[in-house]
C-alpha positions in Angstrom: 43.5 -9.6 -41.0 42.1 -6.0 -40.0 38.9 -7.4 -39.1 40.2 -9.5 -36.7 42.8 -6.9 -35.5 39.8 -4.5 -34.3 38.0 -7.7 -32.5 41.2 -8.1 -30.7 41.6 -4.9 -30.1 37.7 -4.5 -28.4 38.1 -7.8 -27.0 41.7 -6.8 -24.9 39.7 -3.1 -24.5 36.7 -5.4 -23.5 38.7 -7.2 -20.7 41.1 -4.1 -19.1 37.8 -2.8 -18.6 36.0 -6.1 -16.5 39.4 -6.0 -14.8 39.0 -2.2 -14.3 35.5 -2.4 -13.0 36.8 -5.6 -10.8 39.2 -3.2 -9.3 36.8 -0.9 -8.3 34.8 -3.6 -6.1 34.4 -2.8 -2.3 33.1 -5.2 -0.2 30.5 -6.7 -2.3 28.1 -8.9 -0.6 25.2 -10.8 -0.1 22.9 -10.1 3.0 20.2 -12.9 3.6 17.2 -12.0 5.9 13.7 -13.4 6.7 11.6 -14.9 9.5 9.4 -17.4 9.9 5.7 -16.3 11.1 2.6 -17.9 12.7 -0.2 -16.1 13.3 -3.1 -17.1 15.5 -6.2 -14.9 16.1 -10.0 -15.2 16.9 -13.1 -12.6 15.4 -15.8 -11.9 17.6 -18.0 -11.4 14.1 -18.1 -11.8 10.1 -14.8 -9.4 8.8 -14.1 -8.1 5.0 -10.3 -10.1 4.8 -7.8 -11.3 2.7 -5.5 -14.1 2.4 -7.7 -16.5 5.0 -8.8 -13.4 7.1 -5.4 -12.3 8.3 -5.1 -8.9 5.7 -8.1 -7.4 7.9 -10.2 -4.9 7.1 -13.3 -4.2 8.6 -16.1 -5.9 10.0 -19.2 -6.8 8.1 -22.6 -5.1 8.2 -25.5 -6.3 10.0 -27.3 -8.9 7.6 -30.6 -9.7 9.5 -32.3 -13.2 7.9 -35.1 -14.6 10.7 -34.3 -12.1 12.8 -30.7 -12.8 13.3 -27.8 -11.0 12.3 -25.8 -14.3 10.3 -22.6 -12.0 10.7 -22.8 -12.0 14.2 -20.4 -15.1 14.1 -17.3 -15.4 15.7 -14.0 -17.5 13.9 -10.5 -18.8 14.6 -7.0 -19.1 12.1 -3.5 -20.6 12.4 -1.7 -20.1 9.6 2.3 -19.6 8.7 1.9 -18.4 5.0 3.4 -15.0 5.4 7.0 -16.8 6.2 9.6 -14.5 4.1 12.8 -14.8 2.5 14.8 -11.5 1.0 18.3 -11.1 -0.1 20.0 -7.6 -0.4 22.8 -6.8 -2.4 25.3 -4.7 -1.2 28.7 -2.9 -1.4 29.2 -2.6 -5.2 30.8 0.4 -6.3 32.1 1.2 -9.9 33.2 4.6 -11.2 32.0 6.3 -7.9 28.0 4.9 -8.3 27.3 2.9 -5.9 25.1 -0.1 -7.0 23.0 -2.4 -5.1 19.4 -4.3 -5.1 16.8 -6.6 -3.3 14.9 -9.4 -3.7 12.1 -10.3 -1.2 9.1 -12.8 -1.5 6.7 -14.7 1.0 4.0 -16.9 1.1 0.5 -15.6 -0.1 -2.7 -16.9 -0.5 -3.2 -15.3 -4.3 -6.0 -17.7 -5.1 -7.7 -20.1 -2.4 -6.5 -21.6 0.7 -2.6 -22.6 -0.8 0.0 -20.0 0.3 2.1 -19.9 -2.7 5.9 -18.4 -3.1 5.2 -14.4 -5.0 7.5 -11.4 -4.8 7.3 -8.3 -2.6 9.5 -6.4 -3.8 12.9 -6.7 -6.4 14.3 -3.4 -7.2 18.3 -2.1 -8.2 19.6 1.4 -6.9 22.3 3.4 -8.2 23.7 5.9 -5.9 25.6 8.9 -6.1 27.4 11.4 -3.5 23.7 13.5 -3.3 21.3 11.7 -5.1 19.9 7.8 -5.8 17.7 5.8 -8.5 15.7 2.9 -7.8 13.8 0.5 -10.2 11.7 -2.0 -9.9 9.1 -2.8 -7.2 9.2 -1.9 -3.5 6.4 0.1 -1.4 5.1 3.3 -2.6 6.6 6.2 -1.1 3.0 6.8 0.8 3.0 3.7 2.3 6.6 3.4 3.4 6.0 4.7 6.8 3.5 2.4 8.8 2.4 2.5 12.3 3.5 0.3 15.5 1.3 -2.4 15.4 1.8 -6.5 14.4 -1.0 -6.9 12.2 -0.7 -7.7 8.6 -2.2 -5.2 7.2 -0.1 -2.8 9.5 -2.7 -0.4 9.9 -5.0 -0.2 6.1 -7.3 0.9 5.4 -6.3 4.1 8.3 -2.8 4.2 6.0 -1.7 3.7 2.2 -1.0 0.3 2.2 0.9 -0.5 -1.7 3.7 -1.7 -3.1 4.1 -1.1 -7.3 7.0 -1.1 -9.8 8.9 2.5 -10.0 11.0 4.7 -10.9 12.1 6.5 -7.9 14.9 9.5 -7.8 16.2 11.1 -4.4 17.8 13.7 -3.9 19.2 15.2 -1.0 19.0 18.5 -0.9 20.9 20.0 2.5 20.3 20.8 6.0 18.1 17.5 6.6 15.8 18.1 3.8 15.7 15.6 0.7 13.0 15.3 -2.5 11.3 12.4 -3.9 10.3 11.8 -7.0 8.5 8.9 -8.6 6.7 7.7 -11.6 4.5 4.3 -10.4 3.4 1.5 -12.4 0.4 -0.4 -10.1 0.4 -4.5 -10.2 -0.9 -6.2 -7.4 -3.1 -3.2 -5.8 -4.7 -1.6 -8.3 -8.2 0.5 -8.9 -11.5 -1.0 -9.2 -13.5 -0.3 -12.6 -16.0 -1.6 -15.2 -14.0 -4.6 -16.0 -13.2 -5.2 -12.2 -9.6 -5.3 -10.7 -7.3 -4.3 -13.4 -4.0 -2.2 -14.0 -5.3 -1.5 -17.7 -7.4 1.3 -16.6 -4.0 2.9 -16.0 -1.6 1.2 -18.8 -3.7 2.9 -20.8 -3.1 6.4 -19.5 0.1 7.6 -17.8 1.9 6.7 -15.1 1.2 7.3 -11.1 3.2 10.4 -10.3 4.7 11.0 -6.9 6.2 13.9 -5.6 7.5 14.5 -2.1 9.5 16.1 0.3 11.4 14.9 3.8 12.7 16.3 6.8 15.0 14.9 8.8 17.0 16.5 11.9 17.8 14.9 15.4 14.9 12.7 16.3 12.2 14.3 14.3 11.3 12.8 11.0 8.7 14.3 8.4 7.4 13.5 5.1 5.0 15.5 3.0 3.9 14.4 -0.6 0.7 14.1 -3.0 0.1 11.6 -5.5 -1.7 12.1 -8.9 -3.4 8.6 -10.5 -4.7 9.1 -14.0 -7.2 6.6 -15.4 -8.7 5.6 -18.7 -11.7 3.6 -17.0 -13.2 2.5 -21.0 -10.7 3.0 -23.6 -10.2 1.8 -27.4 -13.7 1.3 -29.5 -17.4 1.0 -28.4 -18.4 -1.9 -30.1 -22.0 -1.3 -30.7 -21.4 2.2 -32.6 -17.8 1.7 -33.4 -16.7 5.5 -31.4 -13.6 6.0 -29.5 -13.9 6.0 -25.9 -12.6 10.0 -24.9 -12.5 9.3 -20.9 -9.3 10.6 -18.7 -9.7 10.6 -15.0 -7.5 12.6 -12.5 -7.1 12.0 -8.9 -5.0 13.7 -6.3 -3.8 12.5 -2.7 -1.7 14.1 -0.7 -0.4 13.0 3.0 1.7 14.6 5.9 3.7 12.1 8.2 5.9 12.9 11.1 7.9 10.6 13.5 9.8 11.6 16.7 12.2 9.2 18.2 13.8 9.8 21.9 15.8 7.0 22.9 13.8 3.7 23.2 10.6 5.9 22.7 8.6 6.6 19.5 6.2 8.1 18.3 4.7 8.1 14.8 1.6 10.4 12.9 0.1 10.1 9.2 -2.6 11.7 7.8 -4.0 11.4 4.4 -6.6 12.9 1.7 -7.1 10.2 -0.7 -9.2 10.4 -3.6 -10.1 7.8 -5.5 -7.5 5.5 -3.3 -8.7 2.1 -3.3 -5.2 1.3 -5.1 -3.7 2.0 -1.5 -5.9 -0.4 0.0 -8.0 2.0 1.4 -11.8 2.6 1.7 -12.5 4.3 -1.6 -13.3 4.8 -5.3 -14.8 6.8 -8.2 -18.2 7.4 -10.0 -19.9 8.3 -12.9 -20.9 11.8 -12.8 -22.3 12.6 -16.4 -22.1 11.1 -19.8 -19.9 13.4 -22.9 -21.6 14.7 -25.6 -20.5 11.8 -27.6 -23.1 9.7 -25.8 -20.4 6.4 -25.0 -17.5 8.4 -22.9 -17.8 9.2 -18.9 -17.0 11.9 -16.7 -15.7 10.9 -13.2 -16.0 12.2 -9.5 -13.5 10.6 -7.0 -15.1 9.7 -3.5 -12.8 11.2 -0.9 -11.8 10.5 1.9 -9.8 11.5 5.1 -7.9 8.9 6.8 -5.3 8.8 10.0 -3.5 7.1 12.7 -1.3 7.7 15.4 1.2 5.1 17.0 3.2 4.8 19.7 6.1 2.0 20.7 8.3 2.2 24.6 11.0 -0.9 25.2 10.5 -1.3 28.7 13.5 -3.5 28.7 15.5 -5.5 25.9 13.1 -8.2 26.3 9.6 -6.4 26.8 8.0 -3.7 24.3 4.7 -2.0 24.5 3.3 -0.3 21.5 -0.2 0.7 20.1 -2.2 2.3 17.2 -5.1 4.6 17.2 -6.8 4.7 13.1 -9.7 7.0 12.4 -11.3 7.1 9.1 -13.9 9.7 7.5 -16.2 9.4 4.1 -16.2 13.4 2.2 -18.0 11.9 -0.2 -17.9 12.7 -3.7 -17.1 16.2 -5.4 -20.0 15.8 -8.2 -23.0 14.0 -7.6 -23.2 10.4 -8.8 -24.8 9.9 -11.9 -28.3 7.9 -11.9 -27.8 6.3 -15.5 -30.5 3.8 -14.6 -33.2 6.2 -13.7 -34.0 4.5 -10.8 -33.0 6.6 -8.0 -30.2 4.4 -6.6 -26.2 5.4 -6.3 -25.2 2.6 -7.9 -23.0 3.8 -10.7 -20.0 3.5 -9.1 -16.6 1.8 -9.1 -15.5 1.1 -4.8 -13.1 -1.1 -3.3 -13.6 -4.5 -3.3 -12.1 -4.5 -0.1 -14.6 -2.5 1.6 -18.2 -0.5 1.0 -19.3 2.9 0.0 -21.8 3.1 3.0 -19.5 3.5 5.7 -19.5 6.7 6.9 -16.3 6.3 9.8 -14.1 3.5 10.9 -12.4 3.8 14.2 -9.9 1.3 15.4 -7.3 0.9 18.8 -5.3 -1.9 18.5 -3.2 -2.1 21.8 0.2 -4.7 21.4 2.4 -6.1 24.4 5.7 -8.3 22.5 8.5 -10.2 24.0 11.5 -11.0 22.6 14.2 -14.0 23.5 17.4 -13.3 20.8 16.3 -14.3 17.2 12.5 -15.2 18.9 9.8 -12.7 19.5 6.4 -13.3 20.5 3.2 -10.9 21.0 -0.7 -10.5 21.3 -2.6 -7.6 20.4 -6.2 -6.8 20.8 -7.8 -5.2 17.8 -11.2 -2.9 18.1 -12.9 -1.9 15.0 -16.2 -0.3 14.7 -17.5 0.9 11.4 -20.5 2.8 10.7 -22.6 1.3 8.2 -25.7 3.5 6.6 -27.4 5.1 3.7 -25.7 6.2 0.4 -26.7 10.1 -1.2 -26.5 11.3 -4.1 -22.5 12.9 -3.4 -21.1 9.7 -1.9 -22.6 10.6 1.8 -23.6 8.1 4.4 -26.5 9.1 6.7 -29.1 7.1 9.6 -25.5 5.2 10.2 -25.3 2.7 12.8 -22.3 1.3 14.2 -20.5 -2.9 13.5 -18.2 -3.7 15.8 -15.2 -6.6 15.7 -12.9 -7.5 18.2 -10.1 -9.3 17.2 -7.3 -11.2 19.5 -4.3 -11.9 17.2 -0.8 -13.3 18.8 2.0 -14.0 16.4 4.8 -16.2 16.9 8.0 -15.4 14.8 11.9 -16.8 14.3 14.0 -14.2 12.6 16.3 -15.8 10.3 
């Protein structure tokens, strides 16, 4: 009888506090949102792309056979894979925290030519009167801010370009000025290495850390922040002499962004030293730079990099807007020279993006954009120039006797916001 007296007991203590929490409710909702989206676009040459050649990056080298360049060819696309679908939750409030989430997914091409259904970004927040908490996956805070431009890749490899799972805190701190703090878990962009595209290099260390700090007053927005990526390139057991791998890689990459907003005018500026930040989609990496004493284990020099764009956007009326970007980016090579394990004189000890090449030495792009939108329809072209300057890899991750690649891409997207 006193056992089941205490179950009652939690069980009524159990429901006055659902009924409590009930109470406390305030205008909980769901908020549906996505689009439908059709791209359409032409390449005067061979491009390094993703997802059928929509995510682009650059264009190809020169790649002479008979004495013609085989990249000089120019190709079309229609696709509507990157149709989304996203749900926010909003309005719930218990015991003064405000509680809400998202859930967002499109259609990707992951593997081959099927767009297939896979999540952006699903995250909860928890609020409070001066701070906030968000877990789960949404865009690191370095790529959060992306340029005026319709493009899929919204500007990479000129800006971070990531989203990862986090743990992100906020805080504001007074008189327009708030932190940012995060610890970043990598998934779907993630650093190169010896077993190709993997997150275990850095599973096996410690998290991504972020750390940042915003300014906001009037129309003038800025951001300032570095991130630190720590990676166990080997790890565990050599299995020819059974040692433990003793390899731990740092990387630092800070960033300044500023935006300016004047009525139906704005303007927007990043600009990024990345190192070793092929995880943001952008054109970089690491290499070896010596072997340890213990004859198995690396050292590591990030290739560097310095990377920016500017953007502007002006509604000319409710129906017509004008925007355009301006990306420049610059190899700094490596800070230690790259280690010749082969003996044969070439820098090919080395782990780059796979979404670009370590002989570039600059990539400049202008990417002018004229939109028009009818209600829930909007439709726009923009003409893409990218140049990039192919040459020859040193001995510190410099690029010399470069000549220039150029593509020029017409894109036009037609899209129905839902």
């Amino acid at each position: 009888m006193k056992k089941r007296a205490i179950l009652l007991a939690a069980g009524a203590l159990f429901l006055g506090t659902a009924v409590s929490a009930q109470d406390e409710v305030k205008d909980y909702h769901f908020k549906p949102y996505g689009f439908i989206r059709n791209y359409a676009f032409f390449d005067s040459r061979a491009t390094k792309s993703l997802t059928e050649d929509m995510f682009f990056f650059l264009p190809l080298d020169e790649n002479v056979v008979g004495g013609n360049d085989v990249n000089a060819v120019s190709s079309y696309n229609f696709q509507a894979i990157t149709t989304r679908l996203g749900l926010d939750v909003l309005g719930y409030e218990i015991n003064g925290v405000k509680m809400g989430g998202k859930i967002e997914g499109d259609f990707y091409c992951l593997s081959g030519t099927v767009g297939v259904f896979r999540m952006r970004q699903a995250y909860m927040t928890l609020g409070w009167d001066k701070s906030s908490l968000l877990i789960g996956q949404t865009w690191h805070p370095m790529a959060a801010d992306m340029a005026h431009c319709i493009n899929l890749e919204t500007a990479a490899p000129f800006s971070p370009f990531n989203r990862s799972a986090q743990i992100q805190y906020n805080l504001n701190i007074g008189g327009g000025v708030s932190f940012t703090g995060a610890l970043i878990e990598n998934m779907q962009y993630i650093s190169n290495g010896p077993d190709g595209k993997t997150n275990k290099y850095q599973r096996h260390a410690i998290p991504e850390i972020y750390a940042g700090l915003s300014f906001k007053k009037g129309g003038f927005l800025g951001r300032a922040g570095v991130d630190i990526l720590t990676l166990r390139p080997h790890y565990g057991y050599e299995s020819k002499t059974g040692k433990k791998y003793d390899e731990w890689f740092m990387s630092y990459s800070p960033f300044l962004y500023l935006q300016y907003t004047a009525g139906d005018f704005q303007i927007k500026a990043k600009t990024t030293y990345g190192q070793a930040a092929d995880n943001m989609q952008m054109n970089s990496g690491y290499a070896v730079c010596g072997i340890k004493a213990d004859g198995i284990s690396a050292e590591y020099t990030p290739f560097q990099n310095w990377t920016s764009f500017l953007s502007a956007q002006y509604k000319l009326s409710p129906r017509w807007t004008l925007m355009g970007m301006a990306g420049y980016h610059k190899n700094l090579g490596t800070i230690e020279a790259i280690y010749d394990g082969n003996g044969n004189g070439k820098m090919d000890d080395f782990y780059f993006s796979s979404n670009g090449f370590a002989n570039i030495d600059s990539i400049i792009r202008f990417t002018p954009t004229v939109m028009y939108t009818l209600g829930r329809f909007q439709f726009a072209v923009e003409y893409d120039f990218t140049t990039a300057a192919y040459g020859t890899l040193d001995h510190y991750g410099m690029v010399s006797e470069a000549h220039n690649v150029t593509n020029h891409r017409i894109l036009t997207m037609v899209k129905f916001n839902l």
